[in-house]
N, CA, C and O atoms as a DFTB+ gen file, in Angstrom:
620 C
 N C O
     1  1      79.929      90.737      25.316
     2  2      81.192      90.027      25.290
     3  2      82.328      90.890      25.868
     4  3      83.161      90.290      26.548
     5  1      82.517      92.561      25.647
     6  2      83.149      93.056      26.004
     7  2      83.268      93.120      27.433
     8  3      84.306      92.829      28.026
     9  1      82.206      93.500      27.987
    10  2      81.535      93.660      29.184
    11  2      82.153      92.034      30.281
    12  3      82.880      91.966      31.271
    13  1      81.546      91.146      29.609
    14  2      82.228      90.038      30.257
    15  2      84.414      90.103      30.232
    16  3      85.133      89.613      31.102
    17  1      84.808      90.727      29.177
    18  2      86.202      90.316      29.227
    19  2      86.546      91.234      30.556
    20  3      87.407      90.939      31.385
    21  1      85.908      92.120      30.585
    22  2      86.595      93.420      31.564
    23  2      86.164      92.778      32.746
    24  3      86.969      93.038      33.640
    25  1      85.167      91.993      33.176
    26  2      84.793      91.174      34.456
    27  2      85.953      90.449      34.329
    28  3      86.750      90.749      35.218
    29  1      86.337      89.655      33.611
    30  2      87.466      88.726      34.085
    31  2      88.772      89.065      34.411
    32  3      89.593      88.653      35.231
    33  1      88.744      90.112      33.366
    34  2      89.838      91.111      33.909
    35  2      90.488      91.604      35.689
    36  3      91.462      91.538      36.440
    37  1      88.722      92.228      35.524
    38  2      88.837      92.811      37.044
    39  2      89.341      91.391      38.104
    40  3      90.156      91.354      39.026
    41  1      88.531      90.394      37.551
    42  2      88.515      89.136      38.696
    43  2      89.882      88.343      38.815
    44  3      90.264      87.679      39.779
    45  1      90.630      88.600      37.422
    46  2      91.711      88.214      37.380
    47  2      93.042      88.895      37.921
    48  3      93.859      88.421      38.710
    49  1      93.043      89.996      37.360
    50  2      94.017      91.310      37.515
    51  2      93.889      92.433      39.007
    52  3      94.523      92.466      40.062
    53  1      93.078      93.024      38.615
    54  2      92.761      93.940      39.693
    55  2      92.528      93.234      41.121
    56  3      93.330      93.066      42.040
    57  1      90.915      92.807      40.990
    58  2      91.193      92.240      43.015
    59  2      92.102      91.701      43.699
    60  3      92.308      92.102      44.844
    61  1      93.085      90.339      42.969
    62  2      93.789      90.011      43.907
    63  2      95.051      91.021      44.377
    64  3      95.730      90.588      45.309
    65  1      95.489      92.550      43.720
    66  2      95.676      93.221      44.198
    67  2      95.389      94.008      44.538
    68  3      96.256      94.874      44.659
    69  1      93.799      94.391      45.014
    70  2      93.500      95.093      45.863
    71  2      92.845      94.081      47.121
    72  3      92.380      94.668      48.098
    73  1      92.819      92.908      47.100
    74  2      93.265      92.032      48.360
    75  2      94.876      91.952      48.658
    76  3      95.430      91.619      49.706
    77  1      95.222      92.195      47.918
    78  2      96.970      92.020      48.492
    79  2      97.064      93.309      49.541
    80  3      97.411      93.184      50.716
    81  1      96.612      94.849      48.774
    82  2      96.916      95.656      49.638
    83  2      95.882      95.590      50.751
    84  3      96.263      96.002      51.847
    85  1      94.604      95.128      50.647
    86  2      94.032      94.969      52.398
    87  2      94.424      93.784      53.130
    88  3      93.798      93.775      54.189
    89  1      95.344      92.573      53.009
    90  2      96.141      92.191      53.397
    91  2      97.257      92.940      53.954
    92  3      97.697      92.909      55.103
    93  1      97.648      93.631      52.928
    94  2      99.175      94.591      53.530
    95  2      99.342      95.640      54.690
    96  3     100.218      95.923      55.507
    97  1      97.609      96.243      54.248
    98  2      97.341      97.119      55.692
    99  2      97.135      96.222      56.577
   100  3      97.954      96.346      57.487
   101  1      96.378      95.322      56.748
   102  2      95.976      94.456      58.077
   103  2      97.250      94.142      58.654
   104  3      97.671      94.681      59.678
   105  1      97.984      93.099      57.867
   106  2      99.616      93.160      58.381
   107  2     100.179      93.786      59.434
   108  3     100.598      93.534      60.564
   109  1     100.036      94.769      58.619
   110  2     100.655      96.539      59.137
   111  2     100.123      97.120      60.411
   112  3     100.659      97.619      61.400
   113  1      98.963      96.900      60.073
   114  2      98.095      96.793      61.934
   115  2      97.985      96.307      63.167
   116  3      97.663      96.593      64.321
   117  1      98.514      95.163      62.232
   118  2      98.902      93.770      63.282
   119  2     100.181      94.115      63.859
   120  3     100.451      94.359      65.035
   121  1     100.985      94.095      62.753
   122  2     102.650      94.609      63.339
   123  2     102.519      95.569      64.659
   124  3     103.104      95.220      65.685
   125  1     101.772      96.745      64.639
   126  2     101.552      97.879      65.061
   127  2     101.217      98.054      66.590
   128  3     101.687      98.649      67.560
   129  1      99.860      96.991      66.214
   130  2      99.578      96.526      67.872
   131  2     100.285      95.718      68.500
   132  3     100.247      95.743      69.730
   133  1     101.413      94.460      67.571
   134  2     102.306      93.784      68.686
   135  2     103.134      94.752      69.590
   136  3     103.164      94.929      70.808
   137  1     103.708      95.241      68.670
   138  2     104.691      96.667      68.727
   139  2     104.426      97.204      70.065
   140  3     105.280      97.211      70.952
   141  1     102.859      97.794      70.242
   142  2     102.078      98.543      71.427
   143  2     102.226      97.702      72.511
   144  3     102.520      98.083      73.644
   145  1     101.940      96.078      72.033
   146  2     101.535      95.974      72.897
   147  2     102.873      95.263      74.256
   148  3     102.849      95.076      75.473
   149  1     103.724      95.101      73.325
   150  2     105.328      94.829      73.922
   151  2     106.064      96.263      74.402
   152  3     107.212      96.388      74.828
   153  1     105.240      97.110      74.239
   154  2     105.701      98.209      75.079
   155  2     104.978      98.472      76.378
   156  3     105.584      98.975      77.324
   157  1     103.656      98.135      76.455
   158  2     102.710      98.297      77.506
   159  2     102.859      97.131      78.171
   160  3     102.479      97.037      79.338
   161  1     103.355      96.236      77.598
   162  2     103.832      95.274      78.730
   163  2     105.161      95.216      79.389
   164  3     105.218      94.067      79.828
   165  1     105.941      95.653      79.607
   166  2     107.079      96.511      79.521
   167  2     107.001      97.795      80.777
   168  3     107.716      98.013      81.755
   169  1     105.941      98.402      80.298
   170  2     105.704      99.493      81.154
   171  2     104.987      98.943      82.395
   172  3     105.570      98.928      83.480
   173  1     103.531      98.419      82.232
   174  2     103.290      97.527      83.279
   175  2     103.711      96.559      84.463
   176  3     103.120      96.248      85.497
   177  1     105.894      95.914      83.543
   178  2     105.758      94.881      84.147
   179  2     106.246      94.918      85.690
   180  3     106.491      93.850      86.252
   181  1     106.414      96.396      86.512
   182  2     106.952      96.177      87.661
   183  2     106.018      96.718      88.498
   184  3     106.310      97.249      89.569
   185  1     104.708      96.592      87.986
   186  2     102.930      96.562      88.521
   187  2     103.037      98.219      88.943
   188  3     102.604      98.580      90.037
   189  1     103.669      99.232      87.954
   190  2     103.679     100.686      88.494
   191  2     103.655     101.403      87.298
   192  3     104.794     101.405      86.830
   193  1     103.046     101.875      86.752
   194  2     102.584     102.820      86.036
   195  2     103.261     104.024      86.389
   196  3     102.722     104.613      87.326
   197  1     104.650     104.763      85.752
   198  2     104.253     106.498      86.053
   199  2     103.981     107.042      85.047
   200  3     104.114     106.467      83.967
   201  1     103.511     108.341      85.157
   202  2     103.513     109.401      84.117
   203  2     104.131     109.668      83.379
   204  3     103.803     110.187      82.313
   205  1     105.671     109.265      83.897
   206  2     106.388     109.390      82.748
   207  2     106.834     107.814      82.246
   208  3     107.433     107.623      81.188
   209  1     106.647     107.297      82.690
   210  2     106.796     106.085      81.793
   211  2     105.593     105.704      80.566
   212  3     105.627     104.793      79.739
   213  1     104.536     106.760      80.787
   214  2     103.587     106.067      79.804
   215  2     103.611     107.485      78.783
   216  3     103.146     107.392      77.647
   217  1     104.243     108.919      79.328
   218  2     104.970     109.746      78.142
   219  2     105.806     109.088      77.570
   220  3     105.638     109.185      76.354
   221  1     106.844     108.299      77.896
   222  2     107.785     107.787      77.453
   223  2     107.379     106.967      76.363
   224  3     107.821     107.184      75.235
   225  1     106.603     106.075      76.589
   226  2     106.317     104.766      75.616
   227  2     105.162     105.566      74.509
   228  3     104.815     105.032      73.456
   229  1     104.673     106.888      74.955
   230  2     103.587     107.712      73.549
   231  2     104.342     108.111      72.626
   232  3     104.163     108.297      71.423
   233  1     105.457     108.259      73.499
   234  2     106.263     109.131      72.207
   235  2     107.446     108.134      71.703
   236  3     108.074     108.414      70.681
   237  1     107.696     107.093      72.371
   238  2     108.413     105.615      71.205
   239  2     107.346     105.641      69.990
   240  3     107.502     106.268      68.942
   241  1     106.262     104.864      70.320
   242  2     105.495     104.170      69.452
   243  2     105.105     105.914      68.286
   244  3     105.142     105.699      67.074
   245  1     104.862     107.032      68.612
   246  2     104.825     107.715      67.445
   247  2     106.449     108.275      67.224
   248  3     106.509     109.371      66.666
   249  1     107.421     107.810      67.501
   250  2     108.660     108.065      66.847
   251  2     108.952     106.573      66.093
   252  3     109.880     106.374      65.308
   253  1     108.186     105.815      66.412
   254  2     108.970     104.424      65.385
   255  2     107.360     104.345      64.663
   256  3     107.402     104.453      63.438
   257  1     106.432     104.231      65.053
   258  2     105.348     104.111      63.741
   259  2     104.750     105.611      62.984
   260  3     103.900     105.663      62.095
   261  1     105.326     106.546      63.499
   262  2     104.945     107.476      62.373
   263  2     103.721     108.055      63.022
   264  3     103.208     108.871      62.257
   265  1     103.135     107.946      64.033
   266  2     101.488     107.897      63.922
   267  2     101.564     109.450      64.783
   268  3     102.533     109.820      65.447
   269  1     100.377     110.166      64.590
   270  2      99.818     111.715      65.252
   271  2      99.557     111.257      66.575
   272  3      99.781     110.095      66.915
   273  1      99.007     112.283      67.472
   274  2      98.480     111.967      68.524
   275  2      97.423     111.180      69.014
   276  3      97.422     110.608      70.104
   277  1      96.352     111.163      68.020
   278  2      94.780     110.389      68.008
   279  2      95.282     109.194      68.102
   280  3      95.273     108.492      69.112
   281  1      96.020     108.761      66.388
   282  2      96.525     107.342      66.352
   283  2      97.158     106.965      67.559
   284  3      96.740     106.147      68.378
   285  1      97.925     107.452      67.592
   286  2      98.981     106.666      69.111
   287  2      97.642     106.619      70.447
   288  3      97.598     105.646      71.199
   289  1      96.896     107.473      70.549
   290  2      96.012     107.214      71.859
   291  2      95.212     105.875      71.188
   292  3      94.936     104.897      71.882
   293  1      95.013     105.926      70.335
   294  2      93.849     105.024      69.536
   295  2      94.768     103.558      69.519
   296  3      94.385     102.462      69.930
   297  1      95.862     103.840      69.020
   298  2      96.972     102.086      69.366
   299  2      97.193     101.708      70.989
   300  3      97.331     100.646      71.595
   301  1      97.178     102.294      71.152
   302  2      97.632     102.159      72.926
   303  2      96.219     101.794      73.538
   304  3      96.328     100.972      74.448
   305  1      94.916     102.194      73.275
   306  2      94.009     101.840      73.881
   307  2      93.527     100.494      73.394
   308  3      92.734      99.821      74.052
   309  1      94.050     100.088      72.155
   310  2      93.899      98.602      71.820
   311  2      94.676      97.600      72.089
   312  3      94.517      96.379      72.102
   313  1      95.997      98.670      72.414
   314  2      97.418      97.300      72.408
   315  2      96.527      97.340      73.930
   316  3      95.420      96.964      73.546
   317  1      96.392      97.605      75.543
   318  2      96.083      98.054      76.348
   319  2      94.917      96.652      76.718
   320  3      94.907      95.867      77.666
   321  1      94.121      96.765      75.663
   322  2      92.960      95.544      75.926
   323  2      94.054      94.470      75.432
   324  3      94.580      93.767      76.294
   325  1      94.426      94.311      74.050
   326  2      95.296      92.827      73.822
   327  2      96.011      92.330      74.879
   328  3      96.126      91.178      75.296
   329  1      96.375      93.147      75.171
   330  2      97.923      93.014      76.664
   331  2      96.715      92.231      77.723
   332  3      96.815      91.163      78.328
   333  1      95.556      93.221      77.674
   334  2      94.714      92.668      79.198
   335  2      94.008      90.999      78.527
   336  3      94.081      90.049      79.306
   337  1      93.500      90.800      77.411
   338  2      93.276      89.952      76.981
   339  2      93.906      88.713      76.757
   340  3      93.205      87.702      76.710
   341  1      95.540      88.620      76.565
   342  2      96.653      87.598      76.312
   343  2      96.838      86.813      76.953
   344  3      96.219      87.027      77.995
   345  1      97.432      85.813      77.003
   346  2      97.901      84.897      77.443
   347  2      99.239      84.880      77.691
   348  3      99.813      84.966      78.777
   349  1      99.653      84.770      76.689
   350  2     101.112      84.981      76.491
   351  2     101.824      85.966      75.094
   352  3     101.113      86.269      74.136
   353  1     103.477      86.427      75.187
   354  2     104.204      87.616      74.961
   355  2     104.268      87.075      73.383
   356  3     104.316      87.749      72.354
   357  1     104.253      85.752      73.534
   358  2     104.678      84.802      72.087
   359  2     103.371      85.357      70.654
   360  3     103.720      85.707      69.527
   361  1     101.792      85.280      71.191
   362  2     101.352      86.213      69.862
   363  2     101.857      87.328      69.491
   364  3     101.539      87.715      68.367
   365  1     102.654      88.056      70.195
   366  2     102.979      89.649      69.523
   367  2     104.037      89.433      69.319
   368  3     104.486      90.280      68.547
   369  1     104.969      88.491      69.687
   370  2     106.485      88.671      69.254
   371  2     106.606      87.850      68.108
   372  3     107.539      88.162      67.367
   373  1     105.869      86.820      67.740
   374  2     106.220      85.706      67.200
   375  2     105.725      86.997      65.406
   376  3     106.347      86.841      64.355
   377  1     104.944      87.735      65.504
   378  2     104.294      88.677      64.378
   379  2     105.204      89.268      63.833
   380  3     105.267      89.309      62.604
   381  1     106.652      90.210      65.094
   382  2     107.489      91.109      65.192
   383  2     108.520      90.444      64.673
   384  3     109.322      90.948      63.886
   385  1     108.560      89.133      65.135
   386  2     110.057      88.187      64.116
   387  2     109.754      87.705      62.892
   388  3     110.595      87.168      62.170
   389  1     108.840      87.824      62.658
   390  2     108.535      87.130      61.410
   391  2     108.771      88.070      60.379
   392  3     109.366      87.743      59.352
   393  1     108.349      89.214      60.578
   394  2     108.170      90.871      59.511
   395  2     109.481      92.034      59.296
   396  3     109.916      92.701      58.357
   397  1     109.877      91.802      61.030
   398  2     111.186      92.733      61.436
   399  2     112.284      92.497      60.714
   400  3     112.151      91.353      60.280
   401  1     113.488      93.035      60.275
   402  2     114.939      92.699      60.276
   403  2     115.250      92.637      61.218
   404  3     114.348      92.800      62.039
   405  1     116.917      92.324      61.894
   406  2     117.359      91.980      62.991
   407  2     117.492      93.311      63.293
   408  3     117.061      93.583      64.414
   409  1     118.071      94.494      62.497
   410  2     118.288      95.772      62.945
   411  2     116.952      96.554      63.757
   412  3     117.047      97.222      64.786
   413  1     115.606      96.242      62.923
   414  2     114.353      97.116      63.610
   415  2     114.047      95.419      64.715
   416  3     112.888      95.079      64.477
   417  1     114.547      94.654      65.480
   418  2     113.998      93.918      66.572
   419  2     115.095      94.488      67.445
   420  3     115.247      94.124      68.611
   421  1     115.625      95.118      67.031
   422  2     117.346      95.814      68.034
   423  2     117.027      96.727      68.523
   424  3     117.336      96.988      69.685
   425  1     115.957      97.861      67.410
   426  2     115.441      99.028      67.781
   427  2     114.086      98.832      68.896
   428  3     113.814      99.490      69.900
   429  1     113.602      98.027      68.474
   430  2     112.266      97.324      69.377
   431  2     113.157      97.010      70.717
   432  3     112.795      97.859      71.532
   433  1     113.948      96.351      71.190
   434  2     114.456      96.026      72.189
   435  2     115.071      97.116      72.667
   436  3     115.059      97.137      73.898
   437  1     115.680      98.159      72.094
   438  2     116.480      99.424      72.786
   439  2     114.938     100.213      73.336
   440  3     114.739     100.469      74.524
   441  1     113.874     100.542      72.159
   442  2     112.510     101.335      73.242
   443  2     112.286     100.579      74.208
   444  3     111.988     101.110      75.278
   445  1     112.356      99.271      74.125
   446  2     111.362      98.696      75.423
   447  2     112.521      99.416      76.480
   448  3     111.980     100.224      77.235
   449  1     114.019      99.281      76.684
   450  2     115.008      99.328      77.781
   451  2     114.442     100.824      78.009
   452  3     113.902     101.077      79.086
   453  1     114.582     102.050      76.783
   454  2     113.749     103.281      77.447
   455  2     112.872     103.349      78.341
   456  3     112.877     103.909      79.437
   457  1     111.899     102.575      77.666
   458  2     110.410     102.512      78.364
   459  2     110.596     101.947      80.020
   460  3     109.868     102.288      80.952
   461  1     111.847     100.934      80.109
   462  2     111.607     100.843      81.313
   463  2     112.744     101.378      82.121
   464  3     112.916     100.891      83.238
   465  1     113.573     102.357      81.678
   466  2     114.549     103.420      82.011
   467  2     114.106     104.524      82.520
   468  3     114.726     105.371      83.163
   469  1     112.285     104.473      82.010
   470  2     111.483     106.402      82.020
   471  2     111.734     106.689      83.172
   472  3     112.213     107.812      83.334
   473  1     111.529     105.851      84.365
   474  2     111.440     106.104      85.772
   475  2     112.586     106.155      86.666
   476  3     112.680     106.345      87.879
   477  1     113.611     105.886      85.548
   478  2     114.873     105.864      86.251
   479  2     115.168     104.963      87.398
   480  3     115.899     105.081      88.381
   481  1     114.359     104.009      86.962
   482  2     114.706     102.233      87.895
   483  2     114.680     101.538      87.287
   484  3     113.766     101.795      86.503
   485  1     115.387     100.150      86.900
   486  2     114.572      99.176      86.373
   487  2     114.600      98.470      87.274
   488  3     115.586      98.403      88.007
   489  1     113.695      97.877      87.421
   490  2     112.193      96.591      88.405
   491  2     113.439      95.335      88.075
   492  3     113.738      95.551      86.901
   493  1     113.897      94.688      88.345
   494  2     114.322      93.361      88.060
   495  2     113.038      92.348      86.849
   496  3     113.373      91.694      85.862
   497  1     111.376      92.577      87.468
   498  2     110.859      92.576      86.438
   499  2     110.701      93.244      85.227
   500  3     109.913      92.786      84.399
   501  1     111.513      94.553      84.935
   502  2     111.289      95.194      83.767
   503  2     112.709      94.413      82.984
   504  3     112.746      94.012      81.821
   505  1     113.452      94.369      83.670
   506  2     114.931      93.588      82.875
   507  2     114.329      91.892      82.358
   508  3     114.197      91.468      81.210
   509  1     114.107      91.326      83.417
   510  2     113.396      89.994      82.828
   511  2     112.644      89.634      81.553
   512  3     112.674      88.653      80.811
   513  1     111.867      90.930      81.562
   514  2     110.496      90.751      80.502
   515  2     111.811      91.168      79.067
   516  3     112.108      90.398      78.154
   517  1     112.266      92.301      79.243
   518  2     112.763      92.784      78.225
   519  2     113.968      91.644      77.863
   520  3     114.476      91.490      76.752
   521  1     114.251      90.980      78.948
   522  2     115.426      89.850      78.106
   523  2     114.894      88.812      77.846
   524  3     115.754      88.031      77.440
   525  1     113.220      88.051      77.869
   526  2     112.773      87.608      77.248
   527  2     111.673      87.763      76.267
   528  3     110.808      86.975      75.883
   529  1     111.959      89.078      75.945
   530  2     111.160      89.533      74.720
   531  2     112.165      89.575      73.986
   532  3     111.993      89.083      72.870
   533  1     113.311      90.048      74.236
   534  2     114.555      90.031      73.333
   535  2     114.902      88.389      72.646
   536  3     115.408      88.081      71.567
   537  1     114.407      87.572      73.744
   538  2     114.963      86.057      73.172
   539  2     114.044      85.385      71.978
   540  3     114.143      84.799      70.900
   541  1     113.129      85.855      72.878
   542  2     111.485      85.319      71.723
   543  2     111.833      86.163      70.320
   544  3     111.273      85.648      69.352
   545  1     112.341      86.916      70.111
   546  2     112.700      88.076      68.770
   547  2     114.179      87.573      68.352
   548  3     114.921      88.228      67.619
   549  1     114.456      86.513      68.832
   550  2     115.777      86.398      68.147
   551  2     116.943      87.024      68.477
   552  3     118.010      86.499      68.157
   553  1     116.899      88.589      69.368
   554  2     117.671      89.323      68.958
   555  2     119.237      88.453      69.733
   556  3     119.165      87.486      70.493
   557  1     120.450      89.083      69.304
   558  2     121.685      88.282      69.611
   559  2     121.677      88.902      70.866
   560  3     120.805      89.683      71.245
   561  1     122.885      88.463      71.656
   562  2     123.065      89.052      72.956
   563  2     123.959      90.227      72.812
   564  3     123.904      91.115      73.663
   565  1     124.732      90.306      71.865
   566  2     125.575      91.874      71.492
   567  2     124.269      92.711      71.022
   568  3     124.228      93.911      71.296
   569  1     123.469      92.255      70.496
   570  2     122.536      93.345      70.207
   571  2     121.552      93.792      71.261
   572  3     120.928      94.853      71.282
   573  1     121.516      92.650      72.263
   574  2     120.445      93.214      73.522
   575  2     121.697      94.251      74.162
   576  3     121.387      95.439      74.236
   577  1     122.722      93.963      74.502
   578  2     123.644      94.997      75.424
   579  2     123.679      96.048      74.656
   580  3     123.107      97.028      75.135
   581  1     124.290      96.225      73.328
   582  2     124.020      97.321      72.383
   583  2     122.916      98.098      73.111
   584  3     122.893      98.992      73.956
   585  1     122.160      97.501      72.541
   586  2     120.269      98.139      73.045
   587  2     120.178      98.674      74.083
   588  3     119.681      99.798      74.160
   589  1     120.625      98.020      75.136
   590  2     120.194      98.096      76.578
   591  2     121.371      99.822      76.861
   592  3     120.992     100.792      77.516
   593  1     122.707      99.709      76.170
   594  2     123.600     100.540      76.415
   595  2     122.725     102.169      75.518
   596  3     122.567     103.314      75.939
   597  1     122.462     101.714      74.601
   598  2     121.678     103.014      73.662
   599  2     120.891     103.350      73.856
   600  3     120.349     104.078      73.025
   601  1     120.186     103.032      75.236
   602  2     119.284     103.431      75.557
   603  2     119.325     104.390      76.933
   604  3     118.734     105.417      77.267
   605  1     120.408     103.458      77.608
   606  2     120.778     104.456      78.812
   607  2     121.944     105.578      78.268
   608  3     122.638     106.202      79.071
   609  1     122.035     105.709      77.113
   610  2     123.125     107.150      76.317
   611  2     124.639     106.790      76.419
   612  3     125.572     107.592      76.371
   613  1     124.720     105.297      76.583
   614  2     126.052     104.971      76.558
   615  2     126.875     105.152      75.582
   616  3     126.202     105.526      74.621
   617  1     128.118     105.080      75.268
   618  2     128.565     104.825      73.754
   619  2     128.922     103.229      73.638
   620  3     129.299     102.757      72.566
């Protein structure tokens, strides 16, 4: 009898929060790779890859997610397939508005303007993508110029 209360226990109490927290990581993963993968599209979008644009975007994604070197090679080689896999910008952004505040989709929109600042051009396609990743995210238009200005070291 005892034996059975502590089963119900567990079935009652315990799993659904330890499904909440493997929910919470998955989330968190998910967030992670939109994140990647709105930066690698970004970097991609004026069909030129440099060296320093893809230093640039290693060291966003481990200055805003926290992650070591492995992780960040290890996110980037997945955001990398999602990006090649997609269709459209709307699965990763639609993840990023839903979870973000308006302040961290401001910060998301100021890396992408870095990311496509690294090379010290922007592509008319790198401005495009980034002002409709900015729209799909909600962000306001004082907050894309904000962004766009804090990124090139304006005040």
């Amino acid at each position: 009898m005892v034996l059975r209360g502590l089963q119900l226990f567990f079935e009652e109490r315990i799993s659904p929060m330890l499904q909440g927290a493997r929910g919470e990581a998955e989330t968190e993963q998910r967030l992670r790779l939109a994140t990647a993968a709105l930066f690698v599209e970004t970097m991609r979008a004026d069909f030129e890859v440099t060296a320093e644009e893809r230093r640039k975007l290693e060291a966003l994604l481990q200055e805003m997610l926290e992650l070591d070197d492995a992780e960040t090679r290890e996110l980037l080689a997945a955001a990398e397939q999602e990006v090649d896999s997609a269709v459209e910008l709307f699965q990763f952004t639609r993840l990023i508005d839903e979870a973000f505040t308006p302040e961290q989709k401001a910060r998301v929109v100021e890396r992408l303007w870095r990311i496509a600042l690294a090379d010290e051009h922007v592509d008319r396609l790198e401005e495009h993508l980034v002002r409709k990743i900015a729209n799909l995210l909600h962000v306001s238009h004082r907050d894309y110029i904000a962004a766009k200005r804090a990124a090139r070291g304006e005040p």
